[in-house]
C-alpha positions in Angstrom: 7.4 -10.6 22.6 4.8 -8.2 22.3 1.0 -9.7 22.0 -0.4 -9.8 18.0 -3.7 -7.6 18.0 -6.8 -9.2 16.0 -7.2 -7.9 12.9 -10.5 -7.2 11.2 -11.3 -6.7 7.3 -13.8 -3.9 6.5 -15.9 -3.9 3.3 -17.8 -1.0 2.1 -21.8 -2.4 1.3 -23.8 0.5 1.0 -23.2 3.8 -0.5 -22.1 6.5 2.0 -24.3 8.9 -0.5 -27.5 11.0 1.5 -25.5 9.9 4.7 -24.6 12.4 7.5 -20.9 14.2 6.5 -19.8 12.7 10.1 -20.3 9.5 8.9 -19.0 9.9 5.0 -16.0 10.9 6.6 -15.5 7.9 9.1 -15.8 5.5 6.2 -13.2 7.6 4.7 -11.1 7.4 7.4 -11.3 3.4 7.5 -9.9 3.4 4.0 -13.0 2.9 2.1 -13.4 4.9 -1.6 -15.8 2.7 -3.6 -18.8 0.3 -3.1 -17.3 -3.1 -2.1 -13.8 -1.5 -1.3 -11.9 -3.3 1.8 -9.2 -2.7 4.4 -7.5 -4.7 6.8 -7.0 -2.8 10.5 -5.9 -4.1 13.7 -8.8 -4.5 16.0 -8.4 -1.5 18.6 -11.1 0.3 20.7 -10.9 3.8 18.2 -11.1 0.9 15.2 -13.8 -0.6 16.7 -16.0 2.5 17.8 -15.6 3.7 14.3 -17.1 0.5 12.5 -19.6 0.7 14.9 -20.5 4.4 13.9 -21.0 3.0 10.5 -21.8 -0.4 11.2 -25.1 0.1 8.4 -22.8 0.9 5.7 -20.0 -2.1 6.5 -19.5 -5.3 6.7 -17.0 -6.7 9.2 -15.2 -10.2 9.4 -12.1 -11.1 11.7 -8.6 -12.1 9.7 -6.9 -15.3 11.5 -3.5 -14.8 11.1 -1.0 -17.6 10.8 1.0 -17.9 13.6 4.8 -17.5 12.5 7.0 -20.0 11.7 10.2 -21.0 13.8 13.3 -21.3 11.6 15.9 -23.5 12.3 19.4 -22.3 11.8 
């Protein structure tokens, strides 16, 4: 069984307006259109260094994901 990756939720706070294109275009990468948007990613390196690139214009908060049930059969 393969090992679950964290995930993290990203929420746009601050308008990517008068920023750098570099950066206008990493928030548009992480999935974000409009103020106060959010996306769900699993919690990688490239993830990570891209929040951190635009960590002024984000807000970050880690998802705890339920672990999965057993069935019985």
């Amino acid at each position: 069984m393969a090992k679950q990756e964290k995930q993290i939720r990203v929420r746009l706070v601050k308008s990517p307006i008068g920023q750098k294109p570099r950066a206008r275009k990493t928030v548009k990468a992480l999935g974000l259109k409009k103020l106060q948007s959010s996306s769900v990613h699993e919690a990688t390196p490239s993830i990570l260094g891209m929040v951190r690139a635009v960590s002024h214009l984000v807000a970050v908060e880690e998802i705890s994901t339920p672990r999965a049930l057993k069935i019985k059969e």
